[in-house]
N, C-alpha and C positions, 0 to 999 in steps of 0.2 A: 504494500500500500504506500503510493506518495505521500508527503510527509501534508501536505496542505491538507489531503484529502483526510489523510489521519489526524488533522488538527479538526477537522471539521464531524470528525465523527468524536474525536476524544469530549470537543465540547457537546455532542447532542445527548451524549452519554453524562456529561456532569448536570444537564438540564432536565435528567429524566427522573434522576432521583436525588433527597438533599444530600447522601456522603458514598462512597466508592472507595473499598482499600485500594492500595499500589496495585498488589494484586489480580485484585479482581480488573482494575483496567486493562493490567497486560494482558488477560487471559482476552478478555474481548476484543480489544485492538490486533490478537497477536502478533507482539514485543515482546522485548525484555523491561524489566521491571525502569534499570534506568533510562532507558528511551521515553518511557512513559513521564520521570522527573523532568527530560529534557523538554519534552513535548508540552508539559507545564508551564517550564520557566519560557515558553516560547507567545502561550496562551498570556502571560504576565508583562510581555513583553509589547502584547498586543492592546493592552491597557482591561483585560478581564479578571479579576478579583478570585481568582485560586488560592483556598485558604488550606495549609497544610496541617497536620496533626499529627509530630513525631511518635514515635513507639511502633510496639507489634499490634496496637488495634486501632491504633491512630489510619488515616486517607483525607481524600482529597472532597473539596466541597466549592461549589459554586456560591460566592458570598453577591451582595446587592453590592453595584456601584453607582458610577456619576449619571452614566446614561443608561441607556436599556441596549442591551446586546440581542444582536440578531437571533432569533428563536429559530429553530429546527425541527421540523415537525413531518408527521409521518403526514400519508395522503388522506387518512381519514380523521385524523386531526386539524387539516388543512380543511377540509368540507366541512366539518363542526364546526370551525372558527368561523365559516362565511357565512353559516347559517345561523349561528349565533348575532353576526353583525344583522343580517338582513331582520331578524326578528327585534332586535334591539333598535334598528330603524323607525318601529313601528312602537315602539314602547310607551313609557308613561313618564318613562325620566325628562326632563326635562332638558332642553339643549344636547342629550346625548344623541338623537336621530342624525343630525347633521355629522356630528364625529362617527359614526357607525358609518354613515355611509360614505363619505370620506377614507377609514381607515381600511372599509370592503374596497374601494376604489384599485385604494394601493396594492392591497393582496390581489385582487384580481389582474392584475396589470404584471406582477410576473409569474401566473400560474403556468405551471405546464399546461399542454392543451389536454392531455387526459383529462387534469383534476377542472380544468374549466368545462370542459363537455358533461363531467357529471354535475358539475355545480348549476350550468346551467341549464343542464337538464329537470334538479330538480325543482330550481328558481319560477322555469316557464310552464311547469306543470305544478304549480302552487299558488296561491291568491291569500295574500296579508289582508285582514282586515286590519286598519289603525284603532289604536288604544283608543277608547273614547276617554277612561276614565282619568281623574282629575291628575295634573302633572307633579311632580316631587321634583323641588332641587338639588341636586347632584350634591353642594354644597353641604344640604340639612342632611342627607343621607349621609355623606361621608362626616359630618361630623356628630350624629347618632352613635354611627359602627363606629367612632373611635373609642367615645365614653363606654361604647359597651365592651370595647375589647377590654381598656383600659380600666374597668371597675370604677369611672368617677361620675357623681350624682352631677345632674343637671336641673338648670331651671332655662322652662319655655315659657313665651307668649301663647298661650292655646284656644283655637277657638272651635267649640261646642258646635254639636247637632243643630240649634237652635242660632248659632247666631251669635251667643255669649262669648264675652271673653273674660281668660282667668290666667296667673299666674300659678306654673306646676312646679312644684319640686320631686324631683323621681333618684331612683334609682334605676338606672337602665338594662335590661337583661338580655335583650334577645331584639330583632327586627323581624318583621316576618311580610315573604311578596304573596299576597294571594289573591287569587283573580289579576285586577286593574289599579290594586289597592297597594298599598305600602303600610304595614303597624308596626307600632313601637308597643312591646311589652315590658312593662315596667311597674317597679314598688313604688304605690304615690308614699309620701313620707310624714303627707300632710292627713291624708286620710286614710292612711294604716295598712293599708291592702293594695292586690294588685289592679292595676285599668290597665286599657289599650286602649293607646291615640292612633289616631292619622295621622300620618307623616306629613302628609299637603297641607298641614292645620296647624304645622310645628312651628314655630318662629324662635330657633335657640337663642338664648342670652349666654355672651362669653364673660369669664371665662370659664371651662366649667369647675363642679367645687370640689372638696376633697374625695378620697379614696370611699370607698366601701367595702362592708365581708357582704361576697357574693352569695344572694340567699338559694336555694333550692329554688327549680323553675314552678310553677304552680301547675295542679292536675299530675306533674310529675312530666308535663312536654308540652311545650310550649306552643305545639300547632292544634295539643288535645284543645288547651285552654281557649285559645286564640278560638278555632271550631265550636267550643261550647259558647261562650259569650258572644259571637256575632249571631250564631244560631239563635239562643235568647232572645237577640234585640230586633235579628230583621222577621224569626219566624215565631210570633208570641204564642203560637197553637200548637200543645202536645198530644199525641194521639199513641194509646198502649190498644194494642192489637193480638189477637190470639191466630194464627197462623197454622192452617193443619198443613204443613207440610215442614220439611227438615229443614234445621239450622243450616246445612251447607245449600240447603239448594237456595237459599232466601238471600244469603250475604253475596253481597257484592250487584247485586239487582236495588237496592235502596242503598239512598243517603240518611242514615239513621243505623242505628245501634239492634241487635239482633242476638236473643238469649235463646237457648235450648230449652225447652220445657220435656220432650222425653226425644226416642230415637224419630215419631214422626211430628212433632211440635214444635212450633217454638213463638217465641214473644218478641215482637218488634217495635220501636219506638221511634218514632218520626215527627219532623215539625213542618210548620207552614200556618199560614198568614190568613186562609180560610179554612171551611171544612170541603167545599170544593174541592180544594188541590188535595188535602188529604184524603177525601175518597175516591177522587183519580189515581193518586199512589199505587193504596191499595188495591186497588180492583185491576191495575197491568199487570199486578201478582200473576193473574191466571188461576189462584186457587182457591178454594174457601178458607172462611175468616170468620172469626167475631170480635167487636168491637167492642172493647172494655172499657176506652174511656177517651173523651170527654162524652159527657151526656149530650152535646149539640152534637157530636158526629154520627150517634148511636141515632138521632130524632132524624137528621139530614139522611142516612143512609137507609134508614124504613122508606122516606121519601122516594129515593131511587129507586128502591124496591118496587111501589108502587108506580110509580112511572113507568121503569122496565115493563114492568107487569101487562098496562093497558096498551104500550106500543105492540108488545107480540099478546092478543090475543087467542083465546084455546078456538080453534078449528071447529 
């Protein structure tokens, strides 16, 4: 192997994982151990941050430097990356559509033509609908994720469902993207417990305050919690359901939670906003059911009954 050529694989290999012994690079490059030093001090020379670790378990690691060093990536890391920019085009971030499409510009401008015929293969045979929902600044999100890496409380400008505005003081634990949406899940400090904000509704105050002991996440995961509290708010109707058919055949058919009652039984629990949607739910089941509870869906679903009833008439 030429020696460029083997610079250019020595670094695809230090960008693929954070540490490598001597070793182990020679076996991959096959060299010798000190060709691999040499090849080093050569990557060092070239202004790339090779960070060594003398002894028998000590190797070689890719550190951060001044600029950003050219990435080396396989062909289906290369299609990930353009399909990543094409959907980040269409995002919610705020000002990042124009740098996506921008930064696809560049990658696509030295692709091989393989990896372009598959790219644009799957590009012209796909249709982005744009984010409608509301846009998040780049800024508030990065410096969200910093306080939360960081453990340090923050206080925001925040403004309410309704319009209100209040001053927060949090503890920050987690961000979470789901849907079109951006939340911040965090300890309010003021009122003792956890909430979830909008991110589009954040307006941080610097600088932020001191450290914190990170608490346990609530629910025990942070997307259960995040799932149960929006669930709450946008679907205020619970509906417990007796299902004669099996636990496995039932999960994964609803959005809602799903207990075993025996081998052909089981108990379902689902939300929504009327008894309408919920006895639509239910009834794509395909199976029989009875309705345990709310008493309005139990009165709503005789209703259909009767309905059903006089559109098919008995012969």
């Amino acid at each position: 192997m030429e020696t460029s050529a083997r610079l250019l694989r020595l670094l695809s290999l230090l960008q693929m994982r954070r540490e490598w012994s001597g070793p182990e690079l020679a076996e991959r490059l096959g060299v010798a151990a000190r060709t691999v030093r040499r090849d080093v001090d050569r990557l060092r020379n070239l202004g790339y941050p090779v960070h060594a670790t003398p002894g028998s378990l000590g190797g070689y690691r890719l550190g951060s430097g001044a600029a950003m060093p050219p990435l080396l990536l396989s062909d289906d890391e290369v299609v990930a990356v353009a399909l990543g920019l094409r959907m980040a085009a269409a995002g919610t971030v705020k000002g990042i559509d124009e740098s996506s499409a921008l930064a696809l510009a560049k990658l696509e401008q030295v692709l091989p033509s393989r990896l372009r015929h598959r790219i644009d293969a799957l590009h012209s045979s796909t249709v982005t609908i744009a984010a409608e929902g509301p846009h998040v600044d780049p800024a508030v999100l990065t410096a969200l994720a910093s306080a939360c890496r960081n453990t340090e409380t923050l206080r925001f400008d925040y403004t309410g469902h309704g319009g209100e505005e209040s001053l927060r003081r949090v503890e920050p634990h987690r961000m979470v993207s789901w849907g079109r949406r951006w939340y911040l899940v965090a300890w309010d400090t003021d009122r003792d417990n956890w909430r979830t904000f909008r991110v589009d509704r954040i307006r941080p105050r610097t600088p932020p305050g001191p450290r914190f002991e990170p608490r346990d996440p609530p629910d025990g995961d942070v997307a259960v919690y995040l799932k149960r509290r929006l669930g709450t708010d946008i679907w205020p109707l619970e509906a417990r359901i007796l299902v004669h058919a099996p636990a496995a055949q039932i999960a994964g058919h609803i959005d809602g939670t799903v207990r075993a009652v025996d081998d052909t039984t089981c108990e379902i629990t689902i939300r929504g906003d009327t008894v309408n949607l919920l006895a639509t739910v239910v009834g794509m089941l395909d199976v029989d059911f009875e309705v345990l509870s709310p008493p309005e869906l139990i009165t709503y679903v005789r209703f259909l009954a009767d309905r059903y009833g006089r559109a098919a008439p008995t012969p």
